[in-house]
C-alpha positions as CSV (number, residue, x, y, z in Angstrom):
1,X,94.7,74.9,132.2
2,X,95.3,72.5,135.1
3,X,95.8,75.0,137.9
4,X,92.2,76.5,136.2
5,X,90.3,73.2,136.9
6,X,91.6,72.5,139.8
7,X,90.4,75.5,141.6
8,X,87.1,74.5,141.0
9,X,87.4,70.9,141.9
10,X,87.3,72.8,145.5
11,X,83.8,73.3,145.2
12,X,81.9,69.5,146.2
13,X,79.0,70.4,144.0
14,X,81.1,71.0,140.9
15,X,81.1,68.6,138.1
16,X,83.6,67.9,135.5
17,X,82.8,66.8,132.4
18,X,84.5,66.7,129.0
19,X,83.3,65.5,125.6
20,X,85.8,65.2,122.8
21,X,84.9,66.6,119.6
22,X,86.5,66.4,115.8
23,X,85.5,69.8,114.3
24,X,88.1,71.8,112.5
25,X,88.6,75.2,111.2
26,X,91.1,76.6,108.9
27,X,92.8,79.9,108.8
28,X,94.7,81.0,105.7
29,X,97.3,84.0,104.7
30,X,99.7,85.8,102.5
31,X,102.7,86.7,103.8
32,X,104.8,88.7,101.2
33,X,107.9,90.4,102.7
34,X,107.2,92.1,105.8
35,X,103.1,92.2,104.5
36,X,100.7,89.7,105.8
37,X,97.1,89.4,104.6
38,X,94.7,87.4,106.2
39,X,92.3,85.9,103.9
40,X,89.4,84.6,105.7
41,X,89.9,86.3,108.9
42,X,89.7,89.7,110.6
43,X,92.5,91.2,113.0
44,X,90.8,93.3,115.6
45,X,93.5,95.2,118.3
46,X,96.3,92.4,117.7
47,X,93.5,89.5,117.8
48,X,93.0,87.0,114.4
49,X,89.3,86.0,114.2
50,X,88.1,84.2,111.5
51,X,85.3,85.7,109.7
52,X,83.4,82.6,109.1
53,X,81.2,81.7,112.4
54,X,81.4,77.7,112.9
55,X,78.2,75.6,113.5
56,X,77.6,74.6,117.0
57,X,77.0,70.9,115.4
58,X,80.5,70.2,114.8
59,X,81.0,70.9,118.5
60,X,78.6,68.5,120.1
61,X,76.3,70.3,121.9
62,X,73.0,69.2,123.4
63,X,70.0,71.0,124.2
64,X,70.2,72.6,128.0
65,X,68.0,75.1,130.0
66,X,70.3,77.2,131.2
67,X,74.5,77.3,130.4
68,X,77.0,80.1,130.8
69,X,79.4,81.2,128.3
70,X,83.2,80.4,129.0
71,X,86.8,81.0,127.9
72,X,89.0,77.7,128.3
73,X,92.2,79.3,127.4
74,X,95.3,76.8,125.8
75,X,98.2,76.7,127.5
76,X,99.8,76.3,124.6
77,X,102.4,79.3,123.6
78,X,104.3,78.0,120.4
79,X,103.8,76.6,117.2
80,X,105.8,75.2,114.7
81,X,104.7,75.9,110.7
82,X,106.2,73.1,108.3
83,X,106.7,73.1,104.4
84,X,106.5,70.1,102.0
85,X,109.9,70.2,101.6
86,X,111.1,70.1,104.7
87,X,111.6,74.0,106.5
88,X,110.3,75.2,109.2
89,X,109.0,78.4,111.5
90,X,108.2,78.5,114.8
91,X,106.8,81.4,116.3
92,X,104.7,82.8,119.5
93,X,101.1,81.4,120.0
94,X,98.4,82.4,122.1
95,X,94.9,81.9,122.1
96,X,93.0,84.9,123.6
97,X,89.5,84.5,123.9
98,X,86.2,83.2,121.9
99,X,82.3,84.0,120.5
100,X,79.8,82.9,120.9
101,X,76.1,83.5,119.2
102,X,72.9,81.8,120.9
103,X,69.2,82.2,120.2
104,X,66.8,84.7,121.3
105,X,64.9,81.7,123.6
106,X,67.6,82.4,126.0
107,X,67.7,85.3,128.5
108,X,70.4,86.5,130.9
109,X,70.5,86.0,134.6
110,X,72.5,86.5,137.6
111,X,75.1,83.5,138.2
112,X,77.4,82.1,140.7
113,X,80.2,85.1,141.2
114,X,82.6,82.8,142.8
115,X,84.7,82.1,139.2
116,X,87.3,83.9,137.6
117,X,85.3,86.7,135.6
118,X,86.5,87.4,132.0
119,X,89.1,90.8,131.8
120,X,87.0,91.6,128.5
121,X,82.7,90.7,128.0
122,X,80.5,91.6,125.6
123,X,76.9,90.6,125.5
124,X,74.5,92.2,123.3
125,X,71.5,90.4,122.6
126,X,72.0,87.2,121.2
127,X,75.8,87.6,121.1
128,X,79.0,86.6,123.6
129,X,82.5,87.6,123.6
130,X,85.1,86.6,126.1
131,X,88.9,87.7,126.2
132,X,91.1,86.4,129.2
133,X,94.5,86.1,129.8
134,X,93.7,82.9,131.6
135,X,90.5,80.7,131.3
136,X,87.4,82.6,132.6
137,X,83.4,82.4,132.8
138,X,80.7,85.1,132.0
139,X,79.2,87.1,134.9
140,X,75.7,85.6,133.8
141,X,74.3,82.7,132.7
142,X,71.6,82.1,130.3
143,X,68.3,80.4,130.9
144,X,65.1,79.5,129.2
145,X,61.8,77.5,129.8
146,X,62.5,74.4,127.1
147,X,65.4,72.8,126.0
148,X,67.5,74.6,123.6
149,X,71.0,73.8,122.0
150,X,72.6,76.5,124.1
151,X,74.8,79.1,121.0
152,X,74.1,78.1,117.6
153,X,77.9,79.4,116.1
154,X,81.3,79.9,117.6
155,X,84.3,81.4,116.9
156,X,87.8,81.9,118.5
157,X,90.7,84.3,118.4
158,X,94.0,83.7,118.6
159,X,97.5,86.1,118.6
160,X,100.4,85.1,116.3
161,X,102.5,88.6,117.0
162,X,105.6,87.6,115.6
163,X,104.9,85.9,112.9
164,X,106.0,88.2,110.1
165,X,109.2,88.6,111.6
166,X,110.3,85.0,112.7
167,X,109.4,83.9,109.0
168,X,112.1,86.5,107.4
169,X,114.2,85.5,110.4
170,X,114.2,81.8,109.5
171,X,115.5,82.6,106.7
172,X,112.9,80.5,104.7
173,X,112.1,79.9,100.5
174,X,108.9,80.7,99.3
175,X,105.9,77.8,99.7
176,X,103.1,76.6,101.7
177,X,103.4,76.1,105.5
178,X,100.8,74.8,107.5
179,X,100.6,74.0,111.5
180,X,97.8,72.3,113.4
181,X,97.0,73.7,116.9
182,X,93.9,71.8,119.1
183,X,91.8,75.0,121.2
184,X,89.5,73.8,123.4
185,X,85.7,75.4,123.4
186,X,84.0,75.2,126.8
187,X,81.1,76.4,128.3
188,X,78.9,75.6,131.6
189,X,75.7,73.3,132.3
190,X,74.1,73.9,135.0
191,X,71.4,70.8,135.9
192,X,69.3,71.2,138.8
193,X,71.8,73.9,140.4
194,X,74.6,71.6,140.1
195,X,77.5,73.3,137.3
196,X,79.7,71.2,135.1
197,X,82.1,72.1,132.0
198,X,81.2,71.2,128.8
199,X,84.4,71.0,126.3
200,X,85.1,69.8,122.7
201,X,88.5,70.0,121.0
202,X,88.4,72.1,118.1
203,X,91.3,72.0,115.1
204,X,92.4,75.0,113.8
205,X,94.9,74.6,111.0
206,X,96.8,77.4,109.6
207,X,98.4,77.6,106.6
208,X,100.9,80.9,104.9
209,X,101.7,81.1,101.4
210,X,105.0,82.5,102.0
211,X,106.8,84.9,99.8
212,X,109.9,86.4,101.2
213,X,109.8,89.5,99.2
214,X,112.0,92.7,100.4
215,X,114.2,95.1,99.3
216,X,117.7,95.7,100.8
217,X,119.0,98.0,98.8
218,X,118.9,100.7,95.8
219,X,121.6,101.9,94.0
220,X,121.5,104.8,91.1
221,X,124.7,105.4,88.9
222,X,124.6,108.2,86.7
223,X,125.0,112.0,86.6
224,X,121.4,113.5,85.5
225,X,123.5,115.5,82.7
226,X,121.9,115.7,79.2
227,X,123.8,115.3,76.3
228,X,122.8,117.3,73.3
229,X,123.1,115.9,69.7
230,X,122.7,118.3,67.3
231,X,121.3,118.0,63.8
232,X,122.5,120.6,61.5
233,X,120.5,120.1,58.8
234,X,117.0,120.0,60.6
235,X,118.0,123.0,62.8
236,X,117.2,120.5,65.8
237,X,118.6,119.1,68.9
238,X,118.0,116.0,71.0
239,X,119.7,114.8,74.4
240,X,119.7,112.0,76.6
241,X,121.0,111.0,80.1
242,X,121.1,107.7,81.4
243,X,121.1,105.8,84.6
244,X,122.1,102.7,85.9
245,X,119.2,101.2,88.7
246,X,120.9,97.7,90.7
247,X,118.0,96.9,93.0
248,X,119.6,94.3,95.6
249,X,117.1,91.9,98.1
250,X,114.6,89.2,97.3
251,X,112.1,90.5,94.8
252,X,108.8,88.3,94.0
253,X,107.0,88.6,92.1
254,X,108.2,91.9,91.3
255,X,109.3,95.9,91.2
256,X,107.1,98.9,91.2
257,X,108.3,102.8,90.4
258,X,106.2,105.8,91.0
259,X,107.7,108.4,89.3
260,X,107.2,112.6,90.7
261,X,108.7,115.5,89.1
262,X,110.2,118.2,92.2
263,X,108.2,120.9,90.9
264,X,104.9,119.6,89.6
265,X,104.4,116.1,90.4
266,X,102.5,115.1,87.3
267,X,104.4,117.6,85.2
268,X,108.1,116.3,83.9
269,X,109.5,119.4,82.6
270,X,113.4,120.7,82.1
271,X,112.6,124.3,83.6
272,X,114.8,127.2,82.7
273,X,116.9,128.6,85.5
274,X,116.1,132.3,84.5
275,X,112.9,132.5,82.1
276,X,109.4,130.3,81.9
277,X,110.4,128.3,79.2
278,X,110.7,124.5,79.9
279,X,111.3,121.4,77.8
280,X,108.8,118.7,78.4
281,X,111.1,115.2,78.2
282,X,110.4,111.5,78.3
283,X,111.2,108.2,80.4
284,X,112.1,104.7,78.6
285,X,112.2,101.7,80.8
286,X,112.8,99.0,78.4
287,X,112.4,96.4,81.3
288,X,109.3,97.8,82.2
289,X,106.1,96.4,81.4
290,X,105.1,99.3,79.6
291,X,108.8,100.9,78.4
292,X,107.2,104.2,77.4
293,X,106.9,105.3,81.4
294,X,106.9,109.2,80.8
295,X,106.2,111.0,77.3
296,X,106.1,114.5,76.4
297,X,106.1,115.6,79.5
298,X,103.1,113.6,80.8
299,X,103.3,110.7,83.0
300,X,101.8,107.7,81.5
301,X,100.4,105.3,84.3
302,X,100.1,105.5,87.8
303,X,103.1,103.5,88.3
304,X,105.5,101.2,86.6
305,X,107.0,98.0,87.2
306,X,109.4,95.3,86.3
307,X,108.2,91.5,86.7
308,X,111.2,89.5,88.2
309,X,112.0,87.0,91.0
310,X,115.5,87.2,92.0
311,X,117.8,88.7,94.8
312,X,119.5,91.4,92.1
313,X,118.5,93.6,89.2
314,X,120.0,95.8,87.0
315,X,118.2,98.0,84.4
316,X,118.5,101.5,83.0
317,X,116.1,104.7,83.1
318,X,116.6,106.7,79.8
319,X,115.4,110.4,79.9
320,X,115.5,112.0,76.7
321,X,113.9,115.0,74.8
322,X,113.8,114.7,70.7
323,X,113.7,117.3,67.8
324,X,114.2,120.5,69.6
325,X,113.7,123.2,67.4
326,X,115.6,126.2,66.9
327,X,115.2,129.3,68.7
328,X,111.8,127.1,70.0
329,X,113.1,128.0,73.8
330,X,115.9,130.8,75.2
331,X,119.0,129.0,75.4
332,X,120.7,128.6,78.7
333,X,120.4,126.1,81.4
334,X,117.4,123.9,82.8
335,X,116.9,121.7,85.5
336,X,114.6,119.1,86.9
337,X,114.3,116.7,89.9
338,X,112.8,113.3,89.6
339,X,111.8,111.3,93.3
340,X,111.6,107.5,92.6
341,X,109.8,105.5,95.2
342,X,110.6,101.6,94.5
343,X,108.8,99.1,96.1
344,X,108.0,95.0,96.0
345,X,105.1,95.0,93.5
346,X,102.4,93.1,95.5
């Protein structure tokens, strides 16, 4: 920032002038696992914007007749994210450029080319967007005939690219962490041909409802084989196999099974190696929300899951058929393949 400011204290003509102001903006997500949502902001190629555009009156402008959009770039490239109780994260910071939107009073003209120029510019009607990887100006400048407050809103972006990762690297519990980081907003004035800097400090705080939610591992005990019970008086048979699930990581708020048969997905049949026939057969999950996860063949939801918060659970998946009848299907054996995709249930 200093080595920015300096190179146009070169120019004798060149004012500096700064004005402090106290607005403040405030960024909010989820981070759940290795999952981050931002909820009042928009991530565009790596860049967090907010979505909300801030009013031009919490930055202390005054009305001008001509300015120029600029990027005044912090030099800061760390934060540090705190909890009530005492943790902490800190991870890579960097802010990458700012918005602008200004009146239709103003139109664009050609301006002093001696300044750093932007590496990114937009500037459709009424609209300005600068990116920089150092603090740059706008190839125009904007002028009218009256005195006008020169951009009505404002907005900034930021990069936070390894955020997800430090946060599971820390090593953290679950809670609310907030930072504070001060971004200055600048733009130029030009009086009577003469150019100076006007720049207010904005506050953006930022604040992660943490949830370090992930699965390490997934273990399945069991050997898929059904075991018949016969009833001799009702000329039926039933059979059942069960396995053992121990699901090992940090799980909040809970886990989710989807549930596909290898032949047809939807369709949970024990086929018969040599003939058509099949035996349609069910899925209990007494932890489940809904036990009764596969019946008759016929999948019952979407999905299942399991609400828990803990770092290691063990529950059973119980296939069964019931009530066979006699001479119903051609004896002889039959087969099916279940795929189980478990994940955190977010």
């Amino acid at each position: 920032m200093k080595k920015f400011l300096f190179k146009y204290c070169y120019y004798l003509f060149f004012l500096l002038f700064f004005s402090f102001g106290a607005s403040a903006v405030t960024l909010n997500a989820d981070i759940v696992g290795d999952q981050i949502k931002w909820k009042n902001a928009n991530v565009i190629d790596g860049n967090i914007v907010q979505m909300i555009w801030e009013s031009s009156a919490n930055a202390n402008v005054h009305p001008v007749y001509e300015w120029r959009p600029a990027f005044n770039k912090s030099s800061q490239n760390s934060i540090v994210f705190e909890s009530s109780i005492g943790a902490s994260v800190e991870t890579e910071f960097e802010h990458t450029g700012v918005e602008f939107r200004y009146g239709g009073q103003f139109s664009s003209i050609d301006a002093n080319a001696n300044y750093n120029h932007c590496n990114y510019e937009s500037s459709p009607a009424g609209y300005y967007a600068l990116v920089g990887s150092t603090s740059c100006v706008a190839e125009k400048s904007l002028s009218s005939q009256n005195k006008y407050k020169p951009f009505e809103f404002y907005r900034s972006s930021i990069q936070l690219n390894s955020l997800v990762q430090d946060f599971k690297e820390a090593n953290v519990p679950s809670g609310l962490y907030y930072t504070n980081v001060q971004l200055p907003l600048s733009y130029m004035v030009s009086y009577s041909g003469v150019e100076s800097y006007q720049t207010s400090m904005i506050s953006v705080t930022i604040v992660i409802n943490y949830t370090p939610s992930f699965l390490d591992s997934v273990t399945i005990d069991g050997d898929g084989v059904f075991k018949l019970d016969y009833d001799t008086t009702q000329h039926t048979v039933s059979g059942s196999t069960k396995f053992n699930v121990n699901v090992k990581g940090h799980i909040e708020p809970g886990l989710k099974m989807t549930f596909e048969s290898l032949g047809n997905p939807d369709e949970f049949n024990l086929n018969h190696t040599d003939s058509d026939d099949s035996i349609p057969y069910n899925l209990r999950c007494e932890q489940c929300e809904r036990p009764q996860v596969i019946y008759n063949g016929n999948r019952i939801d979407e999905y299942s899951n399991i609400p828990y918060v803990g770092d290691n659970m063990n529950f059973y998946l119980d296939f069964n058929f019931k009530n066979l009848e006699a001479g119903e299907v051609e004896e002889g054996e039959y087969k099916d393949a279940v795929k189980v995709l478990f994940e955190i249930d977010l």
